[in-house]
C-alpha positions as CSV (number, residue, x, y, z in Angstrom):
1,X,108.6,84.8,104.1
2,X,107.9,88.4,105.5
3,X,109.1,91.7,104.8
4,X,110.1,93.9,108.0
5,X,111.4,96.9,107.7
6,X,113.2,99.6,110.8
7,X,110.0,102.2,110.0
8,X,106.7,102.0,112.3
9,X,104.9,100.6,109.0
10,X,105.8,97.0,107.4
11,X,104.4,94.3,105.1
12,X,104.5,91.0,107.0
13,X,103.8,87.7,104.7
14,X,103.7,84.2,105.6
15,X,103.1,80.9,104.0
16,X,100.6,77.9,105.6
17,X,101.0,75.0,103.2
18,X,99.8,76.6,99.9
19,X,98.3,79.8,101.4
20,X,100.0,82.9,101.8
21,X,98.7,85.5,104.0
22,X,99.8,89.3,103.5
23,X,99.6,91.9,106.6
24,X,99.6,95.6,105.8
25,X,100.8,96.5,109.1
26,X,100.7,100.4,110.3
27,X,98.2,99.7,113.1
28,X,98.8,103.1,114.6
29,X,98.2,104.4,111.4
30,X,94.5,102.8,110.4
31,X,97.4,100.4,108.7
32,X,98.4,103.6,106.0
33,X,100.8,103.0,103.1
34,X,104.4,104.8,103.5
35,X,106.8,104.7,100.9
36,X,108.4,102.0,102.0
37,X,105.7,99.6,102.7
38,X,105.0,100.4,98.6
39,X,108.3,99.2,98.0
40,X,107.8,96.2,100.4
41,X,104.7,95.3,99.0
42,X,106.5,95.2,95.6
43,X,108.7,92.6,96.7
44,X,106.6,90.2,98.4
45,X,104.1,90.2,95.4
46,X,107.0,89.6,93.1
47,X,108.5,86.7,95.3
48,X,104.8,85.0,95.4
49,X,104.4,85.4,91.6
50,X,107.7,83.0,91.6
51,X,106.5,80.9,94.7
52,X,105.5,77.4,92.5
53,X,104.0,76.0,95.6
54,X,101.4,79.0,96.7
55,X,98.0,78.0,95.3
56,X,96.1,81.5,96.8
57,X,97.0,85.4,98.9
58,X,94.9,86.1,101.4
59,X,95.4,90.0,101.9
60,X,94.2,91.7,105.3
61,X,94.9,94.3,107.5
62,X,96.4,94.3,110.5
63,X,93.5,95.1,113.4
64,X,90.4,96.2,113.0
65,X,91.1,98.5,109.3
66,X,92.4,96.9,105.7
67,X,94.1,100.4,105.1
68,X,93.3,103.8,105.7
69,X,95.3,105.6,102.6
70,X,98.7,107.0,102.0
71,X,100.8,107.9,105.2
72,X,100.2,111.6,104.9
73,X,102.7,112.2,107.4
74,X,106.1,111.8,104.7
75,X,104.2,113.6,102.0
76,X,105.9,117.4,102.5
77,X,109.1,115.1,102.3
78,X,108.5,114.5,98.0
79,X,105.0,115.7,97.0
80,X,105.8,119.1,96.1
81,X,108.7,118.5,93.8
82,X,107.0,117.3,90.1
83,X,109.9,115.1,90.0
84,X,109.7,113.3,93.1
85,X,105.8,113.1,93.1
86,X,106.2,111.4,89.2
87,X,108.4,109.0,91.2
88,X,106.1,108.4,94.1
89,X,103.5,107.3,92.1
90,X,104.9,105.8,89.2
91,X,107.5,103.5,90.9
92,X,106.8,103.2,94.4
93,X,102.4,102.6,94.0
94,X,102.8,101.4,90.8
95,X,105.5,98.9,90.8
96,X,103.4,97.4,94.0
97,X,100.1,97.3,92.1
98,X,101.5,96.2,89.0
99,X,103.5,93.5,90.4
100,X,100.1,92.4,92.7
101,X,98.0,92.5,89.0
102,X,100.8,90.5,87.3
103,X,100.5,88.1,89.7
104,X,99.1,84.7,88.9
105,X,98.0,83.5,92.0
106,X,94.6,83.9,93.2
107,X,94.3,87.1,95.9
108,X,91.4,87.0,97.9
109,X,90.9,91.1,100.1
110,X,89.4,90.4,104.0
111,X,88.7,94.1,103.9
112,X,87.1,96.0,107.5
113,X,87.2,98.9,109.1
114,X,88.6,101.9,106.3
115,X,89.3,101.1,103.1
116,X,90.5,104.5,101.5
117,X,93.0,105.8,99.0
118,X,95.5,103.6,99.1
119,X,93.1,100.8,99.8
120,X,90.7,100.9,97.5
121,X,93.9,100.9,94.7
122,X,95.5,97.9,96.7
123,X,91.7,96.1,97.1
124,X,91.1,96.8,93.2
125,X,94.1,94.8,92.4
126,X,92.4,91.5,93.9
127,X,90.5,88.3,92.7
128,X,87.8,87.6,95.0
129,X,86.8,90.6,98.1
130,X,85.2,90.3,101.0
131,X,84.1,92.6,103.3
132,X,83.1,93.0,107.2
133,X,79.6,95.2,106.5
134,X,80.7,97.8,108.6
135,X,83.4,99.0,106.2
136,X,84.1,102.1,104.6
137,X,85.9,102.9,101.1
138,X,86.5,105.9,99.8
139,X,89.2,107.9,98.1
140,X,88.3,111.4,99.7
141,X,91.7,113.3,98.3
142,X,89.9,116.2,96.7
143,X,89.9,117.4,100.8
144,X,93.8,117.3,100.2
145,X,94.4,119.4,97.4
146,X,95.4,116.7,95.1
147,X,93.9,113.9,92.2
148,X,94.9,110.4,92.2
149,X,97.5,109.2,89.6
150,X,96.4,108.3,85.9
151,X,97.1,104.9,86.1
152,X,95.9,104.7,90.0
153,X,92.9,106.3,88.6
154,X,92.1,103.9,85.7
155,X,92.3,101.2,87.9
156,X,90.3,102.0,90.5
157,X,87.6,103.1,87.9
158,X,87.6,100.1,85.7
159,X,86.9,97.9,89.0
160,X,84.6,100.5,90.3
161,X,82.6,101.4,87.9
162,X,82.8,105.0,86.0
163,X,79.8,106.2,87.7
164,X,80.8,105.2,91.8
165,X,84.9,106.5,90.6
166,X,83.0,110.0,89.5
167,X,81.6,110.1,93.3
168,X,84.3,108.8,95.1
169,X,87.1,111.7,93.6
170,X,85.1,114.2,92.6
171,X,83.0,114.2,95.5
172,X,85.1,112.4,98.0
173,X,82.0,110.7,99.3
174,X,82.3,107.8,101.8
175,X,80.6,104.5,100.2
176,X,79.3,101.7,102.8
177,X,79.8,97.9,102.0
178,X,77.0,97.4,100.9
179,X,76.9,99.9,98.4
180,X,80.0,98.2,96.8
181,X,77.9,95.3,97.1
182,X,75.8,96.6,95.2
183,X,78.3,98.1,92.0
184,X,79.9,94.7,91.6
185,X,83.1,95.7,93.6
186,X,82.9,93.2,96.4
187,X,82.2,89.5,96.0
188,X,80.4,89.3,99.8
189,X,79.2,91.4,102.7
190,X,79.1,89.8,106.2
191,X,78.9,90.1,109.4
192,X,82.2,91.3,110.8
193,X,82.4,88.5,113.4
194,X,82.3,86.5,110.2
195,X,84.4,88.0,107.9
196,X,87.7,86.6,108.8
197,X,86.6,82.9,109.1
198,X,84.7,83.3,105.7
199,X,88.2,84.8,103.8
200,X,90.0,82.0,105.0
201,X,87.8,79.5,103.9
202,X,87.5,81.4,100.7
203,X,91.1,81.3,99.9
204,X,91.4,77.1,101.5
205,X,89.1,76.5,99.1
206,X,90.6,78.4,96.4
207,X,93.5,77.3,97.4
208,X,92.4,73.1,97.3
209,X,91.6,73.5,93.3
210,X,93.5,72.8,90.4
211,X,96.6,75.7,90.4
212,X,98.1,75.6,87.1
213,X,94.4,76.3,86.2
214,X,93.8,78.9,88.7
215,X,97.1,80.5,86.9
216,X,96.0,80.4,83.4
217,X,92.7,81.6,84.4
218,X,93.9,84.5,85.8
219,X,96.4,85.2,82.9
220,X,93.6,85.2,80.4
221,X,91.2,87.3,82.7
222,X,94.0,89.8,82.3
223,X,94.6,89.7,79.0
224,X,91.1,91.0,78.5
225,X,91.8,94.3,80.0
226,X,94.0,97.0,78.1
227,X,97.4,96.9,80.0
228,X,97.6,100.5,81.9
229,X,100.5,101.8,80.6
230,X,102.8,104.0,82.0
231,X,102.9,107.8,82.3
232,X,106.3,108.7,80.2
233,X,104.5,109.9,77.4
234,X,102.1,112.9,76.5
235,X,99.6,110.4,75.8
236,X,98.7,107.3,77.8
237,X,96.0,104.8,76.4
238,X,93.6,102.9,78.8
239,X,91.3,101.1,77.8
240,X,91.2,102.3,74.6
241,X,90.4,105.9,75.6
242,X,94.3,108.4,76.0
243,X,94.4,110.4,78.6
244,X,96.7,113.1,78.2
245,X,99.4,112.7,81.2
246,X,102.1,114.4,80.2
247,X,101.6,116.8,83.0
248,X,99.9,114.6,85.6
249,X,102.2,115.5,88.3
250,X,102.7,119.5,87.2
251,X,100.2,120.1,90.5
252,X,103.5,119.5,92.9
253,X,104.4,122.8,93.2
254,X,100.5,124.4,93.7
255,X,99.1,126.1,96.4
256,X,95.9,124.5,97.1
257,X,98.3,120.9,97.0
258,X,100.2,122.7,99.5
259,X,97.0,123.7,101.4
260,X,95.5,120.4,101.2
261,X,98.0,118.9,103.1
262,X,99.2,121.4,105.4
263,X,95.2,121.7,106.8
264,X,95.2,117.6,107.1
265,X,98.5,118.0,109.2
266,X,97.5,120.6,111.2
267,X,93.6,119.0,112.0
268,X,91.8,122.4,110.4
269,X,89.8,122.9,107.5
270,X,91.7,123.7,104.3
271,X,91.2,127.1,102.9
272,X,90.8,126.3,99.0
């Protein structure tokens, strides 16, 4: 099975036996998330969740990065409309991350090189992750004018930790490996001529276990989370703590959104 779109970015997928192995492919790009990769990732996680035979995902990026964020390139195309932002993030992420955390087959992350933004949302909807120890995550959008989504937001900060989320968007600091290590967000740091050998014997061996248990265990690990529900009304409960999201997306139209991106675009310094 794989997923190939006509733009520069795709989502390739491909079965060996009971293993399926998902690309995010935009090696130009540090392997960035357009909106159409979203929409590809969507599908393939929704085709795998109905694949009877897959026993475990093993997610990696193409090259030498997992993913480096959004493609910040398309963004002037919907971002500053409140409409099409709401739509951006509510459909296009979402439907992918949702349809990656409904799934019921194991997912292990081979993470390397940068994993920010986008990454870190995409690597917080796995099982099992595993990083090279020279890899980066972050979420540094705060230089960009903009906050991540509600429900992006919750995610990343229930598998984060509150206290790493705090420093990763309101300070947009960079964290090493071993500092995710170290908050419980990674299951191993190796070497990164190891890393890829070690995720696929990770997901064989996940893979060689029981699967209708590996697919009720996951179901009942998710039914001990609060679902994230989505942001159509003034109120949105995660976790048992409402957020009031009503007007999550009312930034589109600001300056300093504007800024943020236009300085990223142009390789200067925004003026906030």
């Amino acid at each position: 099975m794989s997923s190939k779109g006509a733009q520069q970015g795709h989502i390739q997928c491909e079965h060996h036996g009971a293993l399926a192995r998902v690309t995010i492919a935009n090696q130009p790009k540090f392997n960035a998330m357009s909106r159409a990769m979203w929409r590809e990732l969507r599908v393939v996680f929704e085709r795998i969740q109905h694949s009877p035979e897959l026993r475990c995902v093993l997610i990696a990026g193409q090259g030498a990065h997992f993913c480096a964020g959004g493609d910040i390139s398309e963004y002037a195309a919907f971002r500053f409309q409140e409409a099409s932002l709401r739509d951006f993030h509510e459909h296009d992420v979402w439907g992918a991350l949702q349809a990656m955390l409904d799934c019921d087959v194991p997912i292990v992350a081979q993470i390397s090189g940068n994993c920010m933004g986008a990454g870190v949302e995409i690597a917080s909807c796995c099982d099992i992750r595993l990083a090279a120890a020279s890899a980066q995550f972050g979420a540094p959008i705060a230089r960009l004018g903009f906050p991540m989504a509600p429900r992006e937001a919750a995610l990343v900060a229930r598998e984060l930790g509150l206290g790493v989320a705090r420093q990763m968007l309101l300070a947009a600091e960079v964290f090493k490996a071993a500092d995710m290590k170290a908050c419980g967000f990674l299951s191993q740091v190796l070497p990164d001529g190891a890393l890829a050998g070690q995720a696929q014997a990770t997901a064989g061996r996940i893979a060689a276990l029981a699967p209708q248990a590996a697919r009720l265990n996951k179901q009942t690990i998710r039914a001990l989370n609060q679902p994230l529900a989505p942001v159509n009304k003034a109120l949105v409960a995660i976790n048992s703590v409402v957020i009031e999201a009503d007007n999550a997306y009312a930034y589109a139209t600001s300056t300093e959104h504007r800024e943020g991106i236009a300085a990223f675009l142009e390789k200067r310094k925004p003026a906030f």
